[in-house]
C-alpha positions in Angstrom: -6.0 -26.2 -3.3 -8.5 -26.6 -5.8 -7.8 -28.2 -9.7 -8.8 -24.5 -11.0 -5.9 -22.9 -8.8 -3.3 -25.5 -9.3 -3.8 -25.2 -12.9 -3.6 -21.5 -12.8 -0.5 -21.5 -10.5 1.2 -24.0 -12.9 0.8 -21.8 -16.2 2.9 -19.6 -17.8 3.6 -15.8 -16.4 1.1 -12.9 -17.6 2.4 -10.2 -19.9 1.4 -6.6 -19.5 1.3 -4.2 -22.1 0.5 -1.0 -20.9 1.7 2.5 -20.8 2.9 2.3 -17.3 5.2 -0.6 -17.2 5.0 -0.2 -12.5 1.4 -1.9 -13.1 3.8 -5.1 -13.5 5.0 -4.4 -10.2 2.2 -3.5 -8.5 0.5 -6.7 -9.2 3.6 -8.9 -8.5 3.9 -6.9 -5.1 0.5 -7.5 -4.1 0.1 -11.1 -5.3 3.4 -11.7 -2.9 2.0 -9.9 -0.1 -1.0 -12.3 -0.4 0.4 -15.5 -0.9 -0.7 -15.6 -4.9 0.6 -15.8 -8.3 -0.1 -13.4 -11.0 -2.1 -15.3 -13.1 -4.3 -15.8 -10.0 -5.0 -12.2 -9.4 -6.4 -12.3 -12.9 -9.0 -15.3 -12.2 -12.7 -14.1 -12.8 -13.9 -14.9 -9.4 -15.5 -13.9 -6.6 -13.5 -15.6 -3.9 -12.9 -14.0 -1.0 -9.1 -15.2 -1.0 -9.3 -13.5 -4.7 -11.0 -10.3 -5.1 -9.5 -8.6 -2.2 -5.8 -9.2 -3.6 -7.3 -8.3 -6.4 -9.4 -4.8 -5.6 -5.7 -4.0 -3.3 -3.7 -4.3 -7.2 -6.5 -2.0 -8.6 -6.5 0.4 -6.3 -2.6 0.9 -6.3 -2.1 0.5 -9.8 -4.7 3.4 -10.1 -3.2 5.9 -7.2 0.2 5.2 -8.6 0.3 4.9 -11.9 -0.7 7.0 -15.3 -2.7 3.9 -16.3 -6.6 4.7 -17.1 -9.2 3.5 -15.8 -10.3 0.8 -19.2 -6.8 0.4 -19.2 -6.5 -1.3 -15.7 -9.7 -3.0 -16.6 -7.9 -4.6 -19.7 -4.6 -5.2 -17.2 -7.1 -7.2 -14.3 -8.7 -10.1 -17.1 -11.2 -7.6 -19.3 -12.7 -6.4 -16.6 -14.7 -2.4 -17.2 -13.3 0.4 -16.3 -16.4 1.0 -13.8 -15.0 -2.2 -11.7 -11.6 -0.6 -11.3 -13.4 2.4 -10.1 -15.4 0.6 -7.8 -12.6 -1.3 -6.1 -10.8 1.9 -5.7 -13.3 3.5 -3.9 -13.7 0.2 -1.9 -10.7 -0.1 -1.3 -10.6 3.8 0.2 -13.4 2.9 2.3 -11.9 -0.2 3.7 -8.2 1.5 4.6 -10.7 4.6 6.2 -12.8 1.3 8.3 -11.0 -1.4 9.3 -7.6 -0.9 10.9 -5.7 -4.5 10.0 -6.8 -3.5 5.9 -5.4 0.1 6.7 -2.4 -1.8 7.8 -1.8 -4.7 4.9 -2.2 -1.8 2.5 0.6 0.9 4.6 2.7 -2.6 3.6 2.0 -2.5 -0.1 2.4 0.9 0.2 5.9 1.1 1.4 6.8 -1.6 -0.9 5.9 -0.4 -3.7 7.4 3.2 -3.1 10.5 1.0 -2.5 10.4 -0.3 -5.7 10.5 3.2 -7.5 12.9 5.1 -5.4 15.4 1.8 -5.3 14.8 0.5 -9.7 15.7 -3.3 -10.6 19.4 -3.5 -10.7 20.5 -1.3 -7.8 
């Protein structure tokens, strides 16, 4: 692991302040699902261990949520709103292409509709 990601691992949890308090979950859900913290999913980098993650949080937290698009840009580290939209599509054209992605993300996907029908505490 590199200094960058241990130090990043090692800091304190993120804060979300959004409309849509699921966006929380949706980026805890898929930063499990990969093997990441938080805070990493955040990182402005193009690593391929990264973005992916990453684009996977976008493209949930924007199909199931009432977030906007600059919103989720703000949530995932300042990015624009156009790079949300981008990994959404992305992400769409990767599910539609490549049948172990399709897979991952059916995963997510039946997590995180878990996590709405069954709330915290029941």
């Amino acid at each position: 692991m590199s200094v960058a990601l241990a130090e990043i691992r090692s800091a304190a949890p993120l804060r979300y302040k959004v409309s849509d308090p699921f966006v929380a979950d949706v980026i805890a859900t898929v930063a499990a699902e990969f093997g990441l913290s938080e805070r990493e999913m955040m990182v402005h980098s193009r690593d391929h261990r990264l973005w992916k993650p990453r684009m996977a949080a976008m493209y949930y937290a924007r199909l199931l949520t009432s977030c906007s698009l600059p919103e989720l840009g703000r949530v995932f580290g300042g990015r624009s709103h156009t790079t949300v939209l981008r990994a959404f599509r992305r992400c769409r054209e990767m599910i539609d292409s490549d049948e172990v992605w399709a897979a991952r993300m059916d995963r997510l996907l039946v997590r995180l509709v878990e996590k709405i029908v069954a709330p915290k505490g029941q």
